[in-house]
LUMSENU-240111 format. One record per residue: chain; residue number from 0; residue in one letter; x, y, z of N, C-alpha, C, O in turn. Coordinates in steps of 0.2 Angstrom, whole numbers, plus 5000, padded with zeros to 4 digits. Example, Ala and Ser with C-alpha at 12.3 -4.5 7.8 and 13.67 -1.06 7.14 Angstrom:
BEGIN
A, 0, a, 5066, 4972, 5039, 5062, 4978, 5039, 5066, 4984, 5039, 5071, 4983, 5042
A, 1, s, 5064, 4989, 5035, 5068, 4995, 5036, 5064, 5000, 5039, 5067, 5006, 5040
//
This chain:
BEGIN
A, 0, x, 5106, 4975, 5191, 5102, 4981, 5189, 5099, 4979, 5182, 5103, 4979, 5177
A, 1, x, 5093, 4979, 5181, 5090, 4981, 5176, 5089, 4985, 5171, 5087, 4990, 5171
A, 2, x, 5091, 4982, 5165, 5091, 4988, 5161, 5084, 4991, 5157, 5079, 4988, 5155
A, 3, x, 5087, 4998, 5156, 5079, 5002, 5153, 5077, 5000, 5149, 5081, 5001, 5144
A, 4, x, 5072, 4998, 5147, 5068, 4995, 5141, 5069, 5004, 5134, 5067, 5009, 5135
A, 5, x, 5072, 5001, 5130, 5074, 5006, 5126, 5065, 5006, 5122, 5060, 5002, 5121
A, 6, x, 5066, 5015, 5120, 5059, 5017, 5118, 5057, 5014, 5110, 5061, 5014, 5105
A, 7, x, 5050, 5010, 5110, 5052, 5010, 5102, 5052, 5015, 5098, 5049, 5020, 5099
A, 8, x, 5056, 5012, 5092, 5057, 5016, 5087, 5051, 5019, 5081, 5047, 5016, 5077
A, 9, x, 5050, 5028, 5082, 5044, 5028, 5078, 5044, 5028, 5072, 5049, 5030, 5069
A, 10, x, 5037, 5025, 5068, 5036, 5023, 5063, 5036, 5030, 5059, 5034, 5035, 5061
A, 11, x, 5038, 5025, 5050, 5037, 5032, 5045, 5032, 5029, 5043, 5030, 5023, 5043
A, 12, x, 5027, 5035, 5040, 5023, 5036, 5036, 5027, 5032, 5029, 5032, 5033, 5026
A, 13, x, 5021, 5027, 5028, 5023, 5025, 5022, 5016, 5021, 5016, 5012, 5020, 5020
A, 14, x, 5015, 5020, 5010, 5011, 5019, 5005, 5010, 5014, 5000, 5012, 5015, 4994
A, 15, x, 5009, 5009, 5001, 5008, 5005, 4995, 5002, 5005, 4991, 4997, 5009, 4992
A, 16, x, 5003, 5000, 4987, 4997, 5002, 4977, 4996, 4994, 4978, 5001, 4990, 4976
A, 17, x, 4991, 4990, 4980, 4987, 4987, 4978, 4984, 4985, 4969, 4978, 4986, 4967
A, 18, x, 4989, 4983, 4966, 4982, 4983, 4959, 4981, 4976, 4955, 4985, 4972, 4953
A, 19, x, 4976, 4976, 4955, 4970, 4971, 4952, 4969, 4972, 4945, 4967, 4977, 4942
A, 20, x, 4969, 4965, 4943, 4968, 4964, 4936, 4963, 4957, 4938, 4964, 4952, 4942
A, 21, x, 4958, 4958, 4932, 4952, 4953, 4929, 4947, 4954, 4938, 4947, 4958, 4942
A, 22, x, 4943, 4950, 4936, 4936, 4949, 4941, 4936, 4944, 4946, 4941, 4940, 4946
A, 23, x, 4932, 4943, 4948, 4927, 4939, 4956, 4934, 4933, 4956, 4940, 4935, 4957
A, 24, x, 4932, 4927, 4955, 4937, 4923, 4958, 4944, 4922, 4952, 4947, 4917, 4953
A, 25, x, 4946, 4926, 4949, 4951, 4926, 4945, 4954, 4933, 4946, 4959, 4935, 4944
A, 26, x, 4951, 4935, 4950, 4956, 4942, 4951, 4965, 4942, 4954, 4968, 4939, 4958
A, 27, x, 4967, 4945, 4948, 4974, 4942, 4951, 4976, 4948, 4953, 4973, 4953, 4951
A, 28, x, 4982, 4948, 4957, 4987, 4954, 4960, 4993, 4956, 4958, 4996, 4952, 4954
A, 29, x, 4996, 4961, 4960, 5003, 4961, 4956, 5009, 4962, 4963, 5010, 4967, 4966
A, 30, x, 5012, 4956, 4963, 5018, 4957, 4969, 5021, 4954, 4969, 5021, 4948, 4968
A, 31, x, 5027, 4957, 4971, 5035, 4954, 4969, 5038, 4952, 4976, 5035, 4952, 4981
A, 32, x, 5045, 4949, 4976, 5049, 4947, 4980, 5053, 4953, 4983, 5056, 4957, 4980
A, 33, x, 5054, 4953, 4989, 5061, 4960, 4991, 5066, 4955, 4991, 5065, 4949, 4993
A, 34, x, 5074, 4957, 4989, 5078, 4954, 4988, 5083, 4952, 4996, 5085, 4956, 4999
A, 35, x, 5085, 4946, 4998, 5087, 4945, 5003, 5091, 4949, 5005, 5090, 4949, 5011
A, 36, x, 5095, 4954, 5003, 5101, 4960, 5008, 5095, 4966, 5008, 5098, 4971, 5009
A, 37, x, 5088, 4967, 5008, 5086, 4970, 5012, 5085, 4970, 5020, 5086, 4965, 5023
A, 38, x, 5085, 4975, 5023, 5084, 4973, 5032, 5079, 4975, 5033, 5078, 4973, 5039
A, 39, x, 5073, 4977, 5031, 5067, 4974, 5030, 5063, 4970, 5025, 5062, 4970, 5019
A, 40, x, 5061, 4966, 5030, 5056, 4960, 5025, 5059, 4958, 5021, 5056, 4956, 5016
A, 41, x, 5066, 4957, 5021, 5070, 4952, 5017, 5066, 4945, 5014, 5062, 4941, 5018
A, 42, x, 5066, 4944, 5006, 5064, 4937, 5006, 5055, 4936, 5004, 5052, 4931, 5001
A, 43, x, 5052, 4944, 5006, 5046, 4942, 5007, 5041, 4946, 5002, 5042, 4952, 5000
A, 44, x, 5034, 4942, 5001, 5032, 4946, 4994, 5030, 4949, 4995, 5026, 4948, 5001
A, 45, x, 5029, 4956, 4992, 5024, 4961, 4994, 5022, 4966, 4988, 5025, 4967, 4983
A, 46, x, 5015, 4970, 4991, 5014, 4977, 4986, 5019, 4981, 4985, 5023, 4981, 4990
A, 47, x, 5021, 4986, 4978, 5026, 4988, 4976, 5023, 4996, 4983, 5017, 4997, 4983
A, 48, x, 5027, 4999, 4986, 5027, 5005, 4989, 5033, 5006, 4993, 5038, 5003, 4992
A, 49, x, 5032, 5010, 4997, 5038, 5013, 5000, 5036, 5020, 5005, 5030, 5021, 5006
A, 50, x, 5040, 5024, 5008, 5040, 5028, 5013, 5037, 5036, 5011, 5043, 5038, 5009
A, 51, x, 5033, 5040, 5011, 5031, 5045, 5011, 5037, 5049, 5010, 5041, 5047, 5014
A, 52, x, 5038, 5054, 5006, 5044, 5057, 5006, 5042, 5065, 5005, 5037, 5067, 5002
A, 53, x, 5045, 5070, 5009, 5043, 5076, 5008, 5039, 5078, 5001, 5033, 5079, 5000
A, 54, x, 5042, 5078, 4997, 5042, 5081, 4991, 5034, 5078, 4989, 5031, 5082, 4985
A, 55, x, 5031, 5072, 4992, 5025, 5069, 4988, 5017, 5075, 4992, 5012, 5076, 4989
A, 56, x, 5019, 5077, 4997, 5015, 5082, 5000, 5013, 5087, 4995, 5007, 5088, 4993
A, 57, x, 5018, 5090, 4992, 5017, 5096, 4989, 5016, 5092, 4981, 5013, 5096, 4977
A, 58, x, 5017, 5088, 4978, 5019, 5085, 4971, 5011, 5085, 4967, 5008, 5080, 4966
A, 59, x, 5010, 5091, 4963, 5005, 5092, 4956, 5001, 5085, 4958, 5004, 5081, 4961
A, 60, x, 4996, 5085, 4955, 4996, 5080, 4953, 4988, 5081, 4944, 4984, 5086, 4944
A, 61, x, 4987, 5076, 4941, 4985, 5076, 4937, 4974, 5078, 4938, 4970, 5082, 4937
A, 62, x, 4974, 5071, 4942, 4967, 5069, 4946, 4968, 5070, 4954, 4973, 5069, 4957
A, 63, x, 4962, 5071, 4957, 4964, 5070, 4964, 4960, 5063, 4966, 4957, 5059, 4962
A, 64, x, 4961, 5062, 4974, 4958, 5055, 4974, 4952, 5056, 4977, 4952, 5060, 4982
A, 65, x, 4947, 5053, 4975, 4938, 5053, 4977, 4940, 5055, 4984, 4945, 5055, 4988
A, 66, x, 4933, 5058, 4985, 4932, 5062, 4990, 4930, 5059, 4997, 4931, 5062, 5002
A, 67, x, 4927, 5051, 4995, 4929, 5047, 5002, 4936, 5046, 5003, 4938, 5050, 5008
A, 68, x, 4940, 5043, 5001, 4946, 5042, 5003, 4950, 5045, 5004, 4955, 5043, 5006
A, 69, x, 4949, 5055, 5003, 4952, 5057, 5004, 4952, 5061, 5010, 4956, 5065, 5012
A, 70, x, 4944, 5060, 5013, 4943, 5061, 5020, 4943, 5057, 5025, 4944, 5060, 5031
A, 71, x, 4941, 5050, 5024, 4945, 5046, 5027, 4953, 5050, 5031, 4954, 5053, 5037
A, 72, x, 4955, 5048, 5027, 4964, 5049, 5028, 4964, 5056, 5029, 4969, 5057, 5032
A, 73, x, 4962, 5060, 5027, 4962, 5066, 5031, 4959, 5066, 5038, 4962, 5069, 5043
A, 74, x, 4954, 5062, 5039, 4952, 5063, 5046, 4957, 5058, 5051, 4958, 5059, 5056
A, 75, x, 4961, 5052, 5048, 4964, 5051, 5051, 4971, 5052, 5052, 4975, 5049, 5055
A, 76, x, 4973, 5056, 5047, 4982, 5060, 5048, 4981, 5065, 5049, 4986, 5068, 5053
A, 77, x, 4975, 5069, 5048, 4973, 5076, 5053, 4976, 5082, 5047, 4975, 5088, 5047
A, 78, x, 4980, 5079, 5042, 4982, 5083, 5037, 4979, 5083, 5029, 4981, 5078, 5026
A, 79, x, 4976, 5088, 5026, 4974, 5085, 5021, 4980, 5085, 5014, 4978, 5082, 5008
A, 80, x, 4987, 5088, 5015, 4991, 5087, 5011, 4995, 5081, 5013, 4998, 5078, 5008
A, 81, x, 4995, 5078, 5020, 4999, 5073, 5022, 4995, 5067, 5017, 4998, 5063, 5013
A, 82, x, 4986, 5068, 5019, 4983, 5061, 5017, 4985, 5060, 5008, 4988, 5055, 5005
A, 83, x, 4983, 5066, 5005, 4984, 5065, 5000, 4992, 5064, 4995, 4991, 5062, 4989
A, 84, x, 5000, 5067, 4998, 5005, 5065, 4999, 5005, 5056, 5001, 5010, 5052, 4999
A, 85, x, 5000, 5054, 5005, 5002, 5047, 5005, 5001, 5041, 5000, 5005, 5037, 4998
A, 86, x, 4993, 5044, 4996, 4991, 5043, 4989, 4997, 5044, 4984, 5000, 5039, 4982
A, 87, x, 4999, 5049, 4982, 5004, 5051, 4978, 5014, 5046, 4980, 5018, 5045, 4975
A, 88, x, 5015, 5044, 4985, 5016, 5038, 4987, 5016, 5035, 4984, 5020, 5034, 4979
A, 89, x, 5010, 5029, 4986, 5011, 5026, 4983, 5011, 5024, 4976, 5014, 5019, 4974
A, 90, x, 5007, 5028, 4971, 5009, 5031, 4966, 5015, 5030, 4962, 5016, 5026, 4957
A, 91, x, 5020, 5034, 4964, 5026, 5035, 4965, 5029, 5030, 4963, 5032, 5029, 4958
A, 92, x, 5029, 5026, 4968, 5033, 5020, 4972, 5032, 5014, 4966, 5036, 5011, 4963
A, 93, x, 5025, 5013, 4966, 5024, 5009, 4959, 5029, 5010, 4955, 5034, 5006, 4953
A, 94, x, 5026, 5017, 4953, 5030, 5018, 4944, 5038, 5018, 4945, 5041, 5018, 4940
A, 95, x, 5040, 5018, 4950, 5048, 5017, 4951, 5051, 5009, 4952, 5057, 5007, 4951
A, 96, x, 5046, 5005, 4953, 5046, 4998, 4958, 5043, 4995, 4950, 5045, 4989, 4949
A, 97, x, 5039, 4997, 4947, 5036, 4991, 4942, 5037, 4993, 4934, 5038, 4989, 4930
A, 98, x, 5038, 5000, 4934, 5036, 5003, 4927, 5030, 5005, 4926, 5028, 5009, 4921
A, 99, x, 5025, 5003, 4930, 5018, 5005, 4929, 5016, 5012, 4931, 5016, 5014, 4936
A, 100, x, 5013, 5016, 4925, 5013, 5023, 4925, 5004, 5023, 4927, 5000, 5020, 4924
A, 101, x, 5002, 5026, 4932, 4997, 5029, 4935, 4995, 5035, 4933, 4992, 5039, 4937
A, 102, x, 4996, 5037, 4930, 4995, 5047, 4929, 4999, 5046, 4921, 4997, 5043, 4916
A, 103, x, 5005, 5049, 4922, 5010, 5051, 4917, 5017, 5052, 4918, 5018, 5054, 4924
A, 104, x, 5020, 5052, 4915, 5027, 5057, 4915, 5031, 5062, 4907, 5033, 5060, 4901
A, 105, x, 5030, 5066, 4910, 5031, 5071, 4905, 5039, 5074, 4909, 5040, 5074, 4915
A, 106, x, 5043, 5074, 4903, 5049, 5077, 4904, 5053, 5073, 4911, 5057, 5075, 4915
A, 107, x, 5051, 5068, 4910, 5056, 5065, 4918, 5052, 5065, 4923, 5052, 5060, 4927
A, 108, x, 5046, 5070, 4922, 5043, 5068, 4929, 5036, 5065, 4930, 5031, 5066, 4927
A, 109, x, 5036, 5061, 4936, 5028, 5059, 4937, 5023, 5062, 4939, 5022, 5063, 4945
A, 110, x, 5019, 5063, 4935, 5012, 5068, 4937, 5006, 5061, 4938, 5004, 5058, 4933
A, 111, x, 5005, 5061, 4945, 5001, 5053, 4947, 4993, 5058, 4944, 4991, 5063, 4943
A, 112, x, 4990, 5050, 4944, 4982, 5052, 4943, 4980, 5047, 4949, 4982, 5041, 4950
A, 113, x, 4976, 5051, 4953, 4974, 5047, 4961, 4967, 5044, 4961, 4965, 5041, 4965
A, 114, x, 4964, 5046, 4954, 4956, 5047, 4954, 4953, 5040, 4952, 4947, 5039, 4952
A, 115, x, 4959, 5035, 4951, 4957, 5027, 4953, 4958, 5024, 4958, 4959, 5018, 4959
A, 116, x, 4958, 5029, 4963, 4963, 5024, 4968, 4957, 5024, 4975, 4954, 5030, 4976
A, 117, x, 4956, 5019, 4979, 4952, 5021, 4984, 4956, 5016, 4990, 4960, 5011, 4988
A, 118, x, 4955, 5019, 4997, 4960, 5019, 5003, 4958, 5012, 5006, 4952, 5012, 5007
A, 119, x, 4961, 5006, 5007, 4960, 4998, 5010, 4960, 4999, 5016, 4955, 5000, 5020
A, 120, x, 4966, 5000, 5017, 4969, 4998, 5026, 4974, 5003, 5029, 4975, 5008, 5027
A, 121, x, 4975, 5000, 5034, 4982, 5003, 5038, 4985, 5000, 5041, 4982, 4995, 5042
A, 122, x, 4990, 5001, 5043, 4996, 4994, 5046, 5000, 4998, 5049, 5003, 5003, 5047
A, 123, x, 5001, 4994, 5056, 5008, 4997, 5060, 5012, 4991, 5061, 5008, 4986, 5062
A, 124, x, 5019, 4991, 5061, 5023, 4988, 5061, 5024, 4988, 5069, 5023, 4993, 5072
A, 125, x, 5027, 4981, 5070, 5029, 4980, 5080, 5033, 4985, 5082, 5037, 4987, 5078
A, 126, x, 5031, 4986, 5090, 5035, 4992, 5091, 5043, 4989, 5093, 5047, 4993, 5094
A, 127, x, 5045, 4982, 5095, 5052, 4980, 5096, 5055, 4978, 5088, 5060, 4975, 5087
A, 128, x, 5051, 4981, 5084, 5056, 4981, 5077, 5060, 4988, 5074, 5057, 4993, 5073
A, 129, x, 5067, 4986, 5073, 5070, 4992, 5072, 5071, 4995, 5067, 5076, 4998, 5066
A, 130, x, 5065, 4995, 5064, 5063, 4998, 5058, 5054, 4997, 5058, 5050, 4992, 5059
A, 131, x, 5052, 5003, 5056, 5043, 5004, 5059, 5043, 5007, 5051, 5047, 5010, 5048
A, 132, x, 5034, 5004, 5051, 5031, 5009, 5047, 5024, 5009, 5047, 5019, 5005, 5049
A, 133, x, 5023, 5016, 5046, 5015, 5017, 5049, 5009, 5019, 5040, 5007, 5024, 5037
A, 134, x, 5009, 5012, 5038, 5007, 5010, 5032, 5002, 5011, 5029, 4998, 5010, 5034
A, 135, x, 4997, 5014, 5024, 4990, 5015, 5021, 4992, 5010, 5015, 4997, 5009, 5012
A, 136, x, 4986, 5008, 5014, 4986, 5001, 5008, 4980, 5005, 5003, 4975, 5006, 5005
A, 137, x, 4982, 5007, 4996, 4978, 5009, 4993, 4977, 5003, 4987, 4981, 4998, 4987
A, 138, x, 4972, 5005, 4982, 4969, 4999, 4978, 4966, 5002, 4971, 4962, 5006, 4971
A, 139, x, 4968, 4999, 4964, 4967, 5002, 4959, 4967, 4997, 4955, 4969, 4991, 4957
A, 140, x, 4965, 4999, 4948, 4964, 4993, 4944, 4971, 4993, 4938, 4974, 4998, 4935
A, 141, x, 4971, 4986, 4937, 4977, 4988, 4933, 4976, 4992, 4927, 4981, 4995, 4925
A, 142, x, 4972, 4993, 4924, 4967, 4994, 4917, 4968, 5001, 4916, 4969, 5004, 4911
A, 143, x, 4969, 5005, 4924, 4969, 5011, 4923, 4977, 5015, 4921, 4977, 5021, 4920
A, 144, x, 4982, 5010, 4920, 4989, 5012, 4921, 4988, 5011, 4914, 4985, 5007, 4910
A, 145, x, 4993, 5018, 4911, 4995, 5018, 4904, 4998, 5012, 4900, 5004, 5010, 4900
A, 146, x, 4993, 5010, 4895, 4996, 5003, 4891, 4991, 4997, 4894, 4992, 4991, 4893
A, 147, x, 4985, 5001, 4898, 4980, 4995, 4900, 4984, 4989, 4904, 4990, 4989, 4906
A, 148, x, 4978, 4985, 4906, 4981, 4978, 4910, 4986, 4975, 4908, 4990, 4972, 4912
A, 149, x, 4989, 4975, 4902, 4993, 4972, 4899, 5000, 4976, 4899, 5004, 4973, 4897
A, 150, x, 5001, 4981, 4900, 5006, 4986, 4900, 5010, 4982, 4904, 5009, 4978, 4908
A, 151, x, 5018, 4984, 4901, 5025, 4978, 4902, 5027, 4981, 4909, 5026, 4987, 4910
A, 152, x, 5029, 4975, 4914, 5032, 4978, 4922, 5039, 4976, 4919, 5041, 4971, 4915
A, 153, x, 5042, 4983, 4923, 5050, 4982, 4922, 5050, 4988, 4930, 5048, 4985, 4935
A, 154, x, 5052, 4994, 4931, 5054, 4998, 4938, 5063, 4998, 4937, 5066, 4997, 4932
A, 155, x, 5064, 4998, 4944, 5071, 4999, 4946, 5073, 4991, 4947, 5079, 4990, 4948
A, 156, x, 5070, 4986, 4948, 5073, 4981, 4948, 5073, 4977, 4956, 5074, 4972, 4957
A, 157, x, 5070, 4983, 4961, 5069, 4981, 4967, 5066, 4976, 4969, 5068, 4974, 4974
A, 158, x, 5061, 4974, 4966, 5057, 4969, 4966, 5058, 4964, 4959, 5057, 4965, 4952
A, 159, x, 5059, 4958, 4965, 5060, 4952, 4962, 5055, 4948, 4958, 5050, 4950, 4960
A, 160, x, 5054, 4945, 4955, 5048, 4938, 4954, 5042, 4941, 4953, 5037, 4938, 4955
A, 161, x, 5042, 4948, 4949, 5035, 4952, 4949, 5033, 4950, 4942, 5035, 4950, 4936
A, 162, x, 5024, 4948, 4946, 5020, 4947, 4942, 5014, 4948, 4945, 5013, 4949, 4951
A, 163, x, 5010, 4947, 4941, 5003, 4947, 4943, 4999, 4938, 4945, 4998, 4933, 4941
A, 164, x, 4998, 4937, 4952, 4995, 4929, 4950, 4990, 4931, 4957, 4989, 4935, 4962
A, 165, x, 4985, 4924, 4955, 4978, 4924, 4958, 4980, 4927, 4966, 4985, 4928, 4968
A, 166, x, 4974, 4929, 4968, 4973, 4932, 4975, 4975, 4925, 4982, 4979, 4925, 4986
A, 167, x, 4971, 4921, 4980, 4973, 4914, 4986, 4978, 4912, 4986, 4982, 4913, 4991
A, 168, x, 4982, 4909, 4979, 4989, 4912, 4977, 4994, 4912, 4984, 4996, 4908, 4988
A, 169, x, 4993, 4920, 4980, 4997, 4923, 4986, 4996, 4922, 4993, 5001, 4921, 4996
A, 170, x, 4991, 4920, 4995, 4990, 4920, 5002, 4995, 4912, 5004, 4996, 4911, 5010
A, 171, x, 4997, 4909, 5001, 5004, 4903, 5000, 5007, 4902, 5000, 5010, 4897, 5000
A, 172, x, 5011, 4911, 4998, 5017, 4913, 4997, 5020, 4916, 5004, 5018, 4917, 5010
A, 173, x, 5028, 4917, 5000, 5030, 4920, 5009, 5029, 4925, 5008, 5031, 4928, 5003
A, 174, x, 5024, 4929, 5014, 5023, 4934, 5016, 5022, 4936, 5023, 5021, 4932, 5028
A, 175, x, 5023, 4943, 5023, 5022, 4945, 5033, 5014, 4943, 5034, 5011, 4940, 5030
A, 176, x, 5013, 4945, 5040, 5006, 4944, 5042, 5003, 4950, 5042, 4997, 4950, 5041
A, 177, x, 5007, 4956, 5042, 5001, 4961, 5037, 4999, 4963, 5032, 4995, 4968, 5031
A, 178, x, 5004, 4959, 5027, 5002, 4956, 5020, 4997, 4952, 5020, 4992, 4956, 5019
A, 179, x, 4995, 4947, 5020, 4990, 4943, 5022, 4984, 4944, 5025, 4978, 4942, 5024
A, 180, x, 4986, 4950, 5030, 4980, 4953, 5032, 4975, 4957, 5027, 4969, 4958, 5028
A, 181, x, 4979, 4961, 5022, 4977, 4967, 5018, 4976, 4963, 5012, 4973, 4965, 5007
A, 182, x, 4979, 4956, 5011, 4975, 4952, 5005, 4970, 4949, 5006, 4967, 4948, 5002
A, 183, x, 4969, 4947, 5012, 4962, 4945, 5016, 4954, 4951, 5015, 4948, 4949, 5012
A, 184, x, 4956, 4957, 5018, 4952, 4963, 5014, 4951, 4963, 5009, 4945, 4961, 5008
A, 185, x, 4955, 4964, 5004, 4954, 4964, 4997, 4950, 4957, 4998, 4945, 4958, 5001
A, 186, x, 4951, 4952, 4997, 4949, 4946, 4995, 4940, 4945, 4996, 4935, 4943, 4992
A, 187, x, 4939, 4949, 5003, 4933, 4951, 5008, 4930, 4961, 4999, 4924, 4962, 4999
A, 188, x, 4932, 4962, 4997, 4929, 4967, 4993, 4926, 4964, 4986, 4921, 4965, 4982
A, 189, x, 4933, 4960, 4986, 4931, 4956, 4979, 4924, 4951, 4979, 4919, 4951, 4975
A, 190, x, 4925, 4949, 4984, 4919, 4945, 4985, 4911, 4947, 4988, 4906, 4944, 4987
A, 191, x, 4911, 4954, 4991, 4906, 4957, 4991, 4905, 4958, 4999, 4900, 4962, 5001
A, 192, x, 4908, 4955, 5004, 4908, 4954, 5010, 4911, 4960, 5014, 4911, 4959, 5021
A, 193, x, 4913, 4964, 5013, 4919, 4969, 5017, 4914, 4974, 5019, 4910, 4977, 5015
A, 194, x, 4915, 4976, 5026, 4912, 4981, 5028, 4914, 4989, 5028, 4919, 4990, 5026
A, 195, x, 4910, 4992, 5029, 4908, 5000, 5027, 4914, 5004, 5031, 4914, 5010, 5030
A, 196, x, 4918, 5001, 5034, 4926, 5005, 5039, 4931, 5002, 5036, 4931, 4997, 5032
A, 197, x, 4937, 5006, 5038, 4947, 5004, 5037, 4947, 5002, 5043, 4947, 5005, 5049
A, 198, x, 4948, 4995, 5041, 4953, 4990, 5045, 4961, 4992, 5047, 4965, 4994, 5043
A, 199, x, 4962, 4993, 5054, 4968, 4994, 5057, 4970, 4988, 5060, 4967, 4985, 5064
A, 200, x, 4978, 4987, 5057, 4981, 4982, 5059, 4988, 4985, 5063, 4992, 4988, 5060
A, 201, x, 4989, 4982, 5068, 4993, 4984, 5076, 4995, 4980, 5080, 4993, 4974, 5079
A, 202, x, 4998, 4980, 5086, 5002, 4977, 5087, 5001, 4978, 5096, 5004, 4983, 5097
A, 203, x, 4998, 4975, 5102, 4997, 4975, 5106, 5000, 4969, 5112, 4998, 4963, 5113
A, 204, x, 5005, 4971, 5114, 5011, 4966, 5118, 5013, 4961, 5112, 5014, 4955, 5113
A, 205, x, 5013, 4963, 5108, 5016, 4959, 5103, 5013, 4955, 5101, 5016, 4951, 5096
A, 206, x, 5007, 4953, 5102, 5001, 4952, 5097, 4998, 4956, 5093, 4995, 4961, 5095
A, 207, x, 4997, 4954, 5087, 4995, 4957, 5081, 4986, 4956, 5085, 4983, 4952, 5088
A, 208, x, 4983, 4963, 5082, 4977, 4966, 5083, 4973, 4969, 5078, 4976, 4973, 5075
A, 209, x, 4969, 4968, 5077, 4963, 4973, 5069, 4957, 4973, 5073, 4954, 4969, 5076
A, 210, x, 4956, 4979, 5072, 4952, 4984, 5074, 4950, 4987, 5067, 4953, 4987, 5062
A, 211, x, 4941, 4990, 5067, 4940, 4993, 5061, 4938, 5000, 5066, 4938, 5000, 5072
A, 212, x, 4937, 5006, 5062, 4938, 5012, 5062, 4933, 5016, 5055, 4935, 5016, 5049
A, 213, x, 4926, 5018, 5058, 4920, 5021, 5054, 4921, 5028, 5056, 4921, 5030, 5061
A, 214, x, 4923, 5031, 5049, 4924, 5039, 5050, 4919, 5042, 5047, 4918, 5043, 5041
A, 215, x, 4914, 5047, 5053, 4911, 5051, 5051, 4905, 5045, 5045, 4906, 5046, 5039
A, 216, x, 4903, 5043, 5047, 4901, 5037, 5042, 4900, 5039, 5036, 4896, 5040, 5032
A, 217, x, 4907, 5039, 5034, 4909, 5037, 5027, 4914, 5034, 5024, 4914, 5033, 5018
//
């Protein structure tokens, strides 16, 4: 007898911070190593983020994020506290992950500034992997983080090997395939070529699929 094909596991809501420092073909990125005893993506480089967590929903913040991208992501989570709890995410995730302060922190806490931030992509992780995440890729410049482009990266240590280097770079390095994908966009904005929708990147019989998605045309 055959056994039940078990249901895949559903993905969390999760945010990463794309940031860019300098211009056109010098643009470099900032991304570290995940450490091998992770059980996700051990080994491999990526943007500093992490998983949506209740508290980012409700969390002050300083600036909000421009009002395309925050209807976007409104019209695609259907929540205007969830889209914008995603932004503050990634946020978040940075200044815990790099040192890099987005906003501020007064007394212990992070009060994000969202109003450099504008929305790249989205990504779902495969459904036969036992750890899901259902991803928004946001994008800001380093310049705007407290202490400018030059401001010292330190975090919690979670990421490895963290620096800032060229965009193609990266693309040499080890990374998943929907890292690659969302450095390919970026690479596609820098250069002037990227179209007017958020690329969705997904997973159908276990091929990787990108789809764009034009919301409300804006």
């Amino acid at each position: 007898m055959s056994e039940t094909p078990k249901r895949p596991v559903r993905p969390r809501d999760a945010a990463s911070l794309i940031i860019l420092r300098g211009e056109g073909p010098d643009t470099e990125v900032l991304m570290g190593q995940r450490a091998r005893r992770h059980r996700f993506m051990p080994d491999m480089y990526v943007f500093p983020g992490g998983r949506l967590d209740r508290g980012d929903r409700k969390a002050p913040v300083l600036r909000d994020l421009p009002e395309t991208p925050l209807a976007r992501l409104t019209f695609q989570t259907g929540r205007e506290d969830v889209a914008r709890g995603l932004a503050v995410a990634a946020a978040r995730e940075t200044w815990e992950e790099t040192g890099l302060v987005f906003g501020a922190v007064e007394n212990g806490d992070f009060l994000p500034d969202l109003s450099g931030m504008d929305y790249v992509a989205r990504a779902i992780t495969p459904p036969p992997s036992p750890i899901r995440f259902h991803a928004r890729f946001f994008v800001t410049e380093a310049e705007r983080a407290v202490g400018g482009s030059d401001a010292p990266l330190g975090g919690s240590g979670e990421l490895l090997d963290l620096a800032f280097r060229p965009l193609l770079e990266c693309l040499s390095m080890p990374i998943a395939d929907v890292t690659e994908f969302v450095l390919e966009e970026v690479l596609r904005r820098v250069r002037g070529t990227s179209i007017e929708a958020v690329p969705i990147f997904s997973y159908q019989n276990n091929a990787p699929i990108i789809r764009y998605q034009k919301l409300d045309g804006k």
